[in-house]
C-alpha positions in Angstrom: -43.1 -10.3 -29.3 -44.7 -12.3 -32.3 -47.9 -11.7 -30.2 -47.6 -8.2 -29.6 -47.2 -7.8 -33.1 -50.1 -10.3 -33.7 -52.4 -7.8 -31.2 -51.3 -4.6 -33.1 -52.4 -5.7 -36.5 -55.7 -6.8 -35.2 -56.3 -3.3 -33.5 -55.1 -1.7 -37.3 -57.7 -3.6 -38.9 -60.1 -2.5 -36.5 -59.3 0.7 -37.6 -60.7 0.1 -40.8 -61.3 3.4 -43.3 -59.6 5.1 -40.1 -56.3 4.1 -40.2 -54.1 6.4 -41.4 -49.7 7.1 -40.2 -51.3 8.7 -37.3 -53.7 6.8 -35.9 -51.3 3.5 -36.3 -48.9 5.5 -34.3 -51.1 6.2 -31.6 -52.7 2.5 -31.4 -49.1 1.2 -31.4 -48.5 3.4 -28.6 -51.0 1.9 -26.5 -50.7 -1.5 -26.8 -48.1 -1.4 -23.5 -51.3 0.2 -21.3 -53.2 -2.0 -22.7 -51.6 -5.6 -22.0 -51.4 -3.7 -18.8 -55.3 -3.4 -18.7 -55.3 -6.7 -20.1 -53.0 -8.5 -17.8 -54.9 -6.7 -14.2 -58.5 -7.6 -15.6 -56.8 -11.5 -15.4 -55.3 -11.0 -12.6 -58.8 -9.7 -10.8 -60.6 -13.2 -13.3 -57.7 -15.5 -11.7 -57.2 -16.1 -15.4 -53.2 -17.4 -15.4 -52.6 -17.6 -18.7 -53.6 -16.6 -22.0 -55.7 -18.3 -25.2 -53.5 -18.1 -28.1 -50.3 -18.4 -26.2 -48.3 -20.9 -27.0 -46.8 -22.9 -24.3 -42.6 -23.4 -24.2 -41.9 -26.9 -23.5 -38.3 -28.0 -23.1 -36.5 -28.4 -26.3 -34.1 -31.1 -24.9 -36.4 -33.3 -24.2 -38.0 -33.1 -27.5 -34.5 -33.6 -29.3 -33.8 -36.4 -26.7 -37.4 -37.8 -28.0 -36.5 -37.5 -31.8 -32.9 -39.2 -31.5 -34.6 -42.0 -29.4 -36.9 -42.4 -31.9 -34.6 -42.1 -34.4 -32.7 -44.5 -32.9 -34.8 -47.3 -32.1 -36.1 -47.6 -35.6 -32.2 -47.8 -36.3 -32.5 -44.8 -39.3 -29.1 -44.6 -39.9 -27.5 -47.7 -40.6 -28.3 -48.9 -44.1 -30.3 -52.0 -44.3 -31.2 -54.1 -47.7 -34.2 -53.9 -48.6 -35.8 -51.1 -47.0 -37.6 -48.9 -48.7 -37.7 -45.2 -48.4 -40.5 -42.6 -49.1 -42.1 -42.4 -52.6 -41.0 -39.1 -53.0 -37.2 -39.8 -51.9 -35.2 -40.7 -54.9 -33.5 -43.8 -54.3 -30.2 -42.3 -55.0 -29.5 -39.0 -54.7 -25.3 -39.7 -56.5 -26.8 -40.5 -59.4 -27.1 -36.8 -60.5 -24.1 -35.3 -58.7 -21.4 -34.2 -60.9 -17.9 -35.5 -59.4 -15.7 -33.0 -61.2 -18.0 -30.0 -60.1 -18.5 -31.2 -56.5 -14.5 -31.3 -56.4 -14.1 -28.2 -57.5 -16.7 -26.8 -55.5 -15.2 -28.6 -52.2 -11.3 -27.6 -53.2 -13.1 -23.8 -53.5 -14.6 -23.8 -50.5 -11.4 -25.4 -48.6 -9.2 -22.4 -49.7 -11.8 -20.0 -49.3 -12.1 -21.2 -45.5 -8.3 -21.9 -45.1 -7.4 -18.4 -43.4 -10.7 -18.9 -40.6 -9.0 -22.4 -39.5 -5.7 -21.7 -39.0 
C-alpha cells in the first residue's frame, strides 16, 4: 500500500500546473491498470521483483537475533562498574517523585480495577 501511495504522488507531481480535483481523480484511478501494465512488461523482461521494494524478512528471527545479542552481552543484570551511554543519565530515580508516582499508580489500579476482574 505505502508504495502505491508512494507511485500516486509521483504521478501528481508529474502533473505539475495540471493538477487539479479532477485530474488527481483520474490518475488515482489508473494506477490499478497501470501496476497492471507494469507488472506484464516484467513479466515479458523476466524482471521478478521490483527496485524500491523492500524485502520482508522474518521478524522472529530478527527478535531471536536481538535477545541473543542482548543476551550474550548479559544487558540486564547489573554489573559494577559499567558504564552506560553519555546521554543515559546514570539514574533515572533521582527525579521521580515518590508521592506522585503513588498516586499516579493507586489511580491507574482503580481506574483498571473493573477490566480485571
Amino acid at each position: 500500500m505505502e508504495q502505491l501511495n508512494k507511485q500516486l504522488e509521483t504521478l501528481w507531481r508529474g502533473l505539475g500546473a495540471n493538477l487539479t480535483e479532477k485530474s488527481a481523480q483520474r490518475v488515482a484511478s489508473s494506477l490499478e491498470s497501470l501496476e497492471l501494465v507494469i507488472g506484464s512488461v516484467d513479466n515479458d523482461c523476466n524482471c521478478t521483483h521490483h527496485v524500491g521494494y523492500q524485502a520482508k524478512g522474518n521478524p522472529e528471527e530478527a527478535v531471536q537475533q536481538l535477545v541473543k545479542d542482548l543476551m550474550e552481552k548479559d544487558v540486564f543484570n547489573y554489573k559494577s562498574g559499567r558504564e552506560g551511554h553519555p546521554s543515559f543519565p546514570s539514574s533515572l530515580l533521582h527525579k521521580l517523585n515518590f508521592r506522585d508516582f503513588h498516586a499516579w499508580v493507586t489511580g491507574l489500579l482503580k481506574e483498571w480495577e473493573s477490566i480485571y476482574r
